[in-house]
Structure formats: C-alpha cells, structure tokens
ROSELO-357546 format. One record per residue (C-alpha): x, y, z; residue number from 0. Coordinates in steps of 0.5 Angstrom, whole numbers. Layout:
REM residues N
<node <X,Y,Z>,NUM>
...
This chain:
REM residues 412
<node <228,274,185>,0>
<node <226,270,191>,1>
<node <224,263,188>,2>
<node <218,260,191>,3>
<node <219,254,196>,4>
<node <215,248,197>,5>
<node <215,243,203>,6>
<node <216,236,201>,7>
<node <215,230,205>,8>
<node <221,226,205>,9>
<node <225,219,207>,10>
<node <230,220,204>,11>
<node <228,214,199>,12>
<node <229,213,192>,13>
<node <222,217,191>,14>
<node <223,222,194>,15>
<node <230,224,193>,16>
<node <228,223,185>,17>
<node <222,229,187>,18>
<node <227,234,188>,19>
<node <231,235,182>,20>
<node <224,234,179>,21>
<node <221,239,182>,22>
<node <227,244,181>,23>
<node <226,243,174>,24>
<node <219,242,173>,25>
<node <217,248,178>,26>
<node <223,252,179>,27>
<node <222,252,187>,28>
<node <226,252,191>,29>
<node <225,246,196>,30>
<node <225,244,203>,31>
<node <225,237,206>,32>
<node <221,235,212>,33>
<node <222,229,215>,34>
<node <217,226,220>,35>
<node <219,222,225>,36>
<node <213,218,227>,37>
<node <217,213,231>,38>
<node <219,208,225>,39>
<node <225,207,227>,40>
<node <229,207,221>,41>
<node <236,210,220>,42>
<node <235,218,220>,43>
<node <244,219,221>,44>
<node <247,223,215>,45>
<node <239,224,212>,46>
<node <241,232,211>,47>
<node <246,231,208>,48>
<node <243,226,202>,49>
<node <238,232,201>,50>
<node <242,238,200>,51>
<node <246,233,195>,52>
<node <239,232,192>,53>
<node <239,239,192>,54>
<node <235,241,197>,55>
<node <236,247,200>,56>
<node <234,245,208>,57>
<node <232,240,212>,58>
<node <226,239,217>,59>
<node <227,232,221>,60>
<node <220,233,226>,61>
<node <220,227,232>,62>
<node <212,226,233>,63>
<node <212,221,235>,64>
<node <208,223,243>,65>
<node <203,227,239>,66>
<node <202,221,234>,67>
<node <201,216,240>,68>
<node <198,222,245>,69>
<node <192,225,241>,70>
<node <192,220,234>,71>
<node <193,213,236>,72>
<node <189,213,242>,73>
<node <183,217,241>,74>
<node <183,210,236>,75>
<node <184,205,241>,76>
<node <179,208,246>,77>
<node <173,208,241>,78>
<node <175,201,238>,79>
<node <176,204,232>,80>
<node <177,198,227>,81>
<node <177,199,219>,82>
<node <173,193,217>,83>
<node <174,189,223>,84>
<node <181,187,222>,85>
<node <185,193,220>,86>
<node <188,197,227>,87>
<node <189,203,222>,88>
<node <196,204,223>,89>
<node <198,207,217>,90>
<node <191,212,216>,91>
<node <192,215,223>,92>
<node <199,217,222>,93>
<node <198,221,216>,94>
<node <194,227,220>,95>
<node <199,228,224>,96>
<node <205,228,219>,97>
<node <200,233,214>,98>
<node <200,237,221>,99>
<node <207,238,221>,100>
<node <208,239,213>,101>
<node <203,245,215>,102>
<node <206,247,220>,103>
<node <213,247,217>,104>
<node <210,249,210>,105>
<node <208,256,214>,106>
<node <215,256,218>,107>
<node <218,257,211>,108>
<node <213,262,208>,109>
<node <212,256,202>,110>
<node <207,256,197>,111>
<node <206,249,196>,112>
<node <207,242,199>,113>
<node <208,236,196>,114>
<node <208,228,197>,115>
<node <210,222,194>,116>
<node <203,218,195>,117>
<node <202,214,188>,118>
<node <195,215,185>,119>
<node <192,209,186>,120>
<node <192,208,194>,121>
<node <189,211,200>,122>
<node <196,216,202>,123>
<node <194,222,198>,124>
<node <187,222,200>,125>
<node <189,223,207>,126>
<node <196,227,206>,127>
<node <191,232,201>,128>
<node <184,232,205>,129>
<node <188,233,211>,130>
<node <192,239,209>,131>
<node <186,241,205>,132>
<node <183,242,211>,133>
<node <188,245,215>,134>
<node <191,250,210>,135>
<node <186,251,204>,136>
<node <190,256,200>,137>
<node <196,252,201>,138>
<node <198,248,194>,139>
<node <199,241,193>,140>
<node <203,237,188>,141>
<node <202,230,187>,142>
<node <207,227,182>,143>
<node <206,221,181>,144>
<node <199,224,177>,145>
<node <202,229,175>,146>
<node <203,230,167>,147>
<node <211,232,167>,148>
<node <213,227,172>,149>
<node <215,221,166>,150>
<node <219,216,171>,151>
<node <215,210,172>,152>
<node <220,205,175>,153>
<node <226,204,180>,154>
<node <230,204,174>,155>
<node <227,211,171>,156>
<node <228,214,177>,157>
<node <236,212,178>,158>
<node <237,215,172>,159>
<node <234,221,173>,160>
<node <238,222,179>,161>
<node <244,220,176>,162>
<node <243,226,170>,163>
<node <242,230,175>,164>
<node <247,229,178>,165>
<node <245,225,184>,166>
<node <249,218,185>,167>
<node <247,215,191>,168>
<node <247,207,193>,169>
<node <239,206,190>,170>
<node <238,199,188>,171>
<node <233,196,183>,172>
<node <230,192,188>,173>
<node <224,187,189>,174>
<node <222,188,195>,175>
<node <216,190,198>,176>
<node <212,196,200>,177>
<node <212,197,206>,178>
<node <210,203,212>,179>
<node <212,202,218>,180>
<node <211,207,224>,181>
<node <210,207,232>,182>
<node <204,203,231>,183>
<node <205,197,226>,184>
<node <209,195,220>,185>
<node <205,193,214>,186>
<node <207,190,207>,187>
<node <205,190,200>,188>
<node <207,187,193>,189>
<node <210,181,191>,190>
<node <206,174,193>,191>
<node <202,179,196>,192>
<node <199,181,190>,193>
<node <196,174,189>,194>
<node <191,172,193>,195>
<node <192,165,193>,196>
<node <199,165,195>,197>
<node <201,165,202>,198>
<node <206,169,205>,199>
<node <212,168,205>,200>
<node <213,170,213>,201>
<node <220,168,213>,202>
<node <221,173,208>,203>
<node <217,178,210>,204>
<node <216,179,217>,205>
<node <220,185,221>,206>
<node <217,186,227>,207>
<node <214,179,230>,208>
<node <216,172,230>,209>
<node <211,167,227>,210>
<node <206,164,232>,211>
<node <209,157,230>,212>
<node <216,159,233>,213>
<node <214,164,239>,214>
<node <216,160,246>,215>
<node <212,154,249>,216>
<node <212,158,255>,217>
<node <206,164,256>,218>
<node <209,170,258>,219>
<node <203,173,263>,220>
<node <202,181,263>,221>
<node <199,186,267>,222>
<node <197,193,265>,223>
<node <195,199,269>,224>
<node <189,205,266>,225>
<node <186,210,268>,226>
<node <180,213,264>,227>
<node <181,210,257>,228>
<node <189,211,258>,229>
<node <194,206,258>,230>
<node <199,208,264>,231>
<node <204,201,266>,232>
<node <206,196,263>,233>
<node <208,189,270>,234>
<node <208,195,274>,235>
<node <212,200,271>,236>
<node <209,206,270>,237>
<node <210,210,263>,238>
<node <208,215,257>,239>
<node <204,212,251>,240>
<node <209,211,246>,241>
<node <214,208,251>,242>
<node <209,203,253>,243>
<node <206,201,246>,244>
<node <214,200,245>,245>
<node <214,195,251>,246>
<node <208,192,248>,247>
<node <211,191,241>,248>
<node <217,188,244>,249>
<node <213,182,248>,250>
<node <207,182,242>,251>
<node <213,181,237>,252>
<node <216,176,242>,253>
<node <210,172,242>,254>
<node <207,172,235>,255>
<node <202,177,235>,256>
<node <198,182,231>,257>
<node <199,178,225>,258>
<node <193,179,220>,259>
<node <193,178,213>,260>
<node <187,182,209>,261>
<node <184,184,203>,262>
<node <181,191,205>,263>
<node <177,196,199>,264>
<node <181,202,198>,265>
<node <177,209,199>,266>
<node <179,209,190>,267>
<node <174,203,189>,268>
<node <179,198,189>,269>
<node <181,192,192>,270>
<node <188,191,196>,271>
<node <191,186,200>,272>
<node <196,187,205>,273>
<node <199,184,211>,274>
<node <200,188,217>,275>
<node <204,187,224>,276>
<node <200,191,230>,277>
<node <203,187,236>,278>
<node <203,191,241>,279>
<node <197,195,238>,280>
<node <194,188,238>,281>
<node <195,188,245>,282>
<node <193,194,248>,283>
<node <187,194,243>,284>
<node <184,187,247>,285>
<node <186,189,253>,286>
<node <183,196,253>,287>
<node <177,192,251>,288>
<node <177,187,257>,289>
<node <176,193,262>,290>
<node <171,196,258>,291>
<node <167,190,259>,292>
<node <167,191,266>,293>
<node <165,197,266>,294>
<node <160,200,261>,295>
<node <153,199,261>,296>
<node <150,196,256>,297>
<node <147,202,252>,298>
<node <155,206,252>,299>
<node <157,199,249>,300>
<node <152,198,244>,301>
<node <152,205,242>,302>
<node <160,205,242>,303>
<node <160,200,237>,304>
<node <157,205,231>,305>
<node <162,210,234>,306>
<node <167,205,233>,307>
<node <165,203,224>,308>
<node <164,210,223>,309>
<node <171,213,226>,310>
<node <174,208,223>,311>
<node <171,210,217>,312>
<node <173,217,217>,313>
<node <180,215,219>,314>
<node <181,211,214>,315>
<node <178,215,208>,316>
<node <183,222,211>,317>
<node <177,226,214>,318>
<node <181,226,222>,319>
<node <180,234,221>,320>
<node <172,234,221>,321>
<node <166,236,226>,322>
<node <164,229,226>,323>
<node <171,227,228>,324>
<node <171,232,233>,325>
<node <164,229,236>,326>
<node <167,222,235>,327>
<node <172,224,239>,328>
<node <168,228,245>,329>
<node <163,222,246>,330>
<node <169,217,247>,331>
<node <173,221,252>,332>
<node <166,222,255>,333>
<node <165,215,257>,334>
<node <171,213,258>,335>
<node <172,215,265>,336>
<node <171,209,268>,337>
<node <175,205,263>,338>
<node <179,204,269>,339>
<node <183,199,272>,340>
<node <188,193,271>,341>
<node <188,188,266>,342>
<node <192,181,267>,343>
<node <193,176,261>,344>
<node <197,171,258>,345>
<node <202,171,251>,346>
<node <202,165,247>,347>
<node <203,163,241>,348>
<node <199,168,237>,349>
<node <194,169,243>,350>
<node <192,173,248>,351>
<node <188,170,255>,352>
<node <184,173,260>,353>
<node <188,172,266>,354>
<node <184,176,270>,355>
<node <181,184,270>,356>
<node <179,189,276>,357>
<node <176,196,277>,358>
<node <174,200,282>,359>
<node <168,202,277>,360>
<node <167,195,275>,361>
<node <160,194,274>,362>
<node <159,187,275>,363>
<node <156,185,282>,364>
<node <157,177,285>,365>
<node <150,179,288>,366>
<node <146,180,282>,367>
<node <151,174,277>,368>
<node <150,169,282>,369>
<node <145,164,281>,370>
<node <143,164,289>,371>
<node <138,170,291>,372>
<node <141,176,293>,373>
<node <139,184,296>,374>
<node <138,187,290>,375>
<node <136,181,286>,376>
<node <129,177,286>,377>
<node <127,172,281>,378>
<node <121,172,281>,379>
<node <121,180,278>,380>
<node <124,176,272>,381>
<node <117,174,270>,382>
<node <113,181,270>,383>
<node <120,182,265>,384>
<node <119,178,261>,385>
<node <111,178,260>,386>
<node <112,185,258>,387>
<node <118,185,254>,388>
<node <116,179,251>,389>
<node <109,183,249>,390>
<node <110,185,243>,391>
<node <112,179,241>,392>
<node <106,174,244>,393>
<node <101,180,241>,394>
<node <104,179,234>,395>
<node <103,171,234>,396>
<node <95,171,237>,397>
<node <94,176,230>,398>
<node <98,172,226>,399>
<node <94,165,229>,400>
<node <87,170,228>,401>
<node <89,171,221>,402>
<node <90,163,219>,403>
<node <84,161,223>,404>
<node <80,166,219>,405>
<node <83,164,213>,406>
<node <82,156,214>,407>
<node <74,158,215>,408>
<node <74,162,209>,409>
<node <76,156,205>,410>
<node <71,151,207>,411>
C-alpha cells in the first residue's frame, strides 16, 4: 500500500531534521523535504544527503529569491509599508512566498499534508498556516511544536531523538540566538535579547552590518535610479531587484545602517523583542521615499500612509493572500507611475542624507517655491484662501465669544 506523503518545510537544521523521524513514527508518512531558498545565503551543498539519511525519501531545494524581491518585498517598499514604524517585515513577507512554493510542491507530489517547524508561540505559524489556508484549504497541516505526541522540548531532547533513530549528525547544544535570515534582512532573538534592560552585544551579534561607531570616517555617496516605484541601478549600473538589494546590503552593511532594536506585539498577544539587520532595505525604503516626496501630491500622500499601516498589518499577521491585499497592492502600483527619477545621497555612520533627487514628474515648481512673485502664483490670492479655510474656525470663536458675553450678563 502507498504511504501518504507530507511536504515539510526544511533547513536542514536540528528542528526540522528531528521532525522527519517523527513524523514517520507519528504519522506513518512518507516525507518530502522542501527547502526555499529565499536568498539567506546559508550553506545548502550536501543538504540532500543529510535529509535522506534523516529518512527522507526526497528533497526539494526551490530558489525564489526573484519572486520574493519582484512580487513581495517590493509591493512593501512602494507602499511604505512599516509594521509599527520601525520594522521593514523582512520575515513576514518571506513566509507567503515559501508557503506558495510548499503548495506548489505539495501538489507536485500529490501530498496530503504540509508540515512546518513554526513554534506555537510566535508570528510564523500564522502566516505558514493562513497562507496555505488560503492557497489550498483542503490541504492538511501539522504543527509539531502544538502538537500532542511531539514530547522534545529542548536541543538536547531532539539530539537524542535523532540519535535512537539513528541519525548522527553534528548538532550541538548550543546557546546562540534565533535567527532568520533572507535577501532582505537578518533578525536576532534570545539570549540578552529577552531582557529589555540589557543592551545588545553587538560585537557578538551582528552578521550583516558593522556598528556605526566602526563604519569609515569617510561618507560613501550613492546614486540610485526608478522608474514607476521600481528600483533599476544602483552608481550607474543597471540591475534586477534582488541583485540591487545585494548591492544595497554590501554598502548599507559597510556603512552601519538599518540597525533598529525593537520591542513589537506579536499577532499572539505578546510582546517580543528583537533585533533586526535591514541595511540595504534601510536604503532603499528612504530612498524610494525621497522621490515620492517629489512627485505625489498632497492627497496620494496623505492616503498612501493609511494604505501603508494597513498593509503592514496584514503582512505581519499572514493575510498576503486576501482581497484586501489585493487592493492594497492595485491602488500603490496605481500611483506609482510617477515615482520616477534619480535619488542621490551619502552613507555614513548609521545615516542616510539627501544629496540631491530629480524627476521628470517632479511636482516641485521654483515658481511657486519662491519667495518673489512668479506667473502661476499672486500673493495676494493667499488672503481670499485663508478668509475661507479659516471660516470655520473664525465662526466657532464668535459663538463661543457670544456665548461667554451672554453668560457674563446672566450672572450679573
């Protein structure tokens, strides 16, 4: 008889090498890994071979890494989309375009179930789950970490377990961090991180950026080129999205940048604290911003920065794949077509400067900025402007000074 299959989201680490045996023992499947490559650069050479002798019966190793930079990171940086203002979403954006690919293997392979390593007290296993939910509702999924039979609760636990079944790999029980890492950003949890009073051993921590205080003391200037939202060169050379974000992250990293130390609320009620690496994120996200001030009215900005709270919201709790997502999306590519333009500044120490943006829809007119009178501007129509805008304003204070005046003669 032919043994139902699963689709479990692999790395290769101890986790979700120790999830294959049990999901063998527990479940009686047979188990297909997929690992996504979302351009965390991490060492995927002899990757199958660990998983088969895990007792694996196949390996998927997908590269995504366009698709993530193309369709999920930047419909976020057009819209500005900041999860309670400091957090770019590197990890939250990620997990759509994995679970995507999970579904897409899991149909492949005519499997039954997906299964991830996502802990049950974290943001991951609502997006892997709400995602997949929504992109194949009659697919199974297991959650290990919440589920009943899954007894392993530490490092050490899940060393043996793979030892007595047989698996002797060179796991250690370490005390390091938790860390994801993809194209986008790098983030860190655990260890000082869990106490708010402490501060960050950065010497320790830090993977993709050097610490502002030991970047160069010389600026680094940097000219980036858009066309309608869409980052296309970085000091003159033309590029992809995910090769310019590479770019981005070697001079932001060089330079200190995107550092930010946060306390945010999980979707699971919670609070967390973390620390994130977005360098080149950093960059491109301020730079975008930059010729958007250029180049959209009052109105589109004013309405973009709802647009911006909301998407990050849906991002971060896992509904990518929702109409309201959907619509998000439209209106920002909508008014991006004159986002257009070239955007110059200086790297240093942790900062990003201005150093000059231009566009040929540029909406700022030297006419109107300056202080002499030009053509399209006479000072004198600001005083028929301010009688009426000011209206309301001037009608509430006579009521209100009526009202006083009337007071004063009814107490006398």
């Amino acid at each position: 008889m032919t043994k139902e299959k699963v689709v479990l989201a692999y790395s290769g680490g101890l986790d979700t090498t120790s999830i294959i045996p049990w999901l063998k023992e527990n479940y009686g499947y047979d188990v297909i890994c997929c690992c996504v490559d979302c351009g965390q650069e991490e060492e995927l050479d002899g990757l199958e071979e660990r998983a088969k002798l895990s007792g694996a019966s196949k390996l998927y190793i997908e590269d995504i890494t366009d698709d993530f930079a193309e369709n999920y990171i930047m419909p976020c940086v057009m819209a500005d989309a900041v999860y309670e203002d400091k957090y770019l979403l590197g990890t939250s954006m990620a997990r759509p375009d994995i679970s995507k690919k999970l579904v897409e293997v899991a149909r492949k392979e005519n499997a039954v179930a997906i299964c991830h390593g996502a802990t049950g007290k974290g943001n991951d296993q609502i997006r892997f789950e709400l995602s997949i939910k929504a992109l194949a509702p009659d697919i199974k999924i297991i959650a290990p970490w919440r589920d009943s039979k899954w007894k392993l609760q530490s490092r050490q636990d899940e060393i043996d377990y793979c030892k007595a079944h047989g698996i002797n790999l060179p796991f250690s029980v370490d005390q390091s961090y938790s860390r994801d890492r993809n194209l986008w950003h790098i983030s860190h949890e655990g260890l000082e991180l869990e106490d708010p009073s402490a501060e960050p051993n950065y010497d320790h921590l830090l993977v993709l950026t050097t610490p502002p205080q030991e970047a160069p003391d010389e600026g680094e200037y940097v000219t980036m080129t858009f066309e309608s939202g869409v980052p296309t060169s970085v000091n003159g050379k033309k590029m992809k999205v995910a090769d310019i974000i590479r770019e981005l992250n070697r001079l932001g990293g060089k330079h200190g940048i995107g550092i930010i130390d946060i306390v945010e609320n999980r979707v699971v009620g919670m609070k967390s604290r973390g620390v994130y690496e977005t360098p080149g994120g950093t960059i491109l996200c301020e730079a975008h911003k930059q010729l958007e001030e250029l180049t959209l009215d009052r109105d589109t900005m004013d309405f973009k920065k709802d647009v911006a709270n909301r998407m990050a919201q849906l991002v971060y709790e896992g509904k990518w794949y929702t109409p309201t997502m959907d619509g998000l999306i439209a209106f920002t590519k909508t008014v991006q077509k004159p986002v257009t333009g070239t955007v110059r500044f200086e790297l240093y120490k942790g900062n990003i400067i201005k150093a000059g943006t231009t566009s040929p829809y540029s909406l700022y007119n030297e006419s109107l900025a300056s202080f002499t009178t030009g053509d399209l501007y006479d000072h004198h129509d600001a005083q028929g402007f301010i009688t009426l805008f000011g209206l309301p304003m001037k009608v509430r204070a006579m009521k209100m000074r009526e009202v006083e005046e009337n007071e004063k003669s009814n107490n006398q």
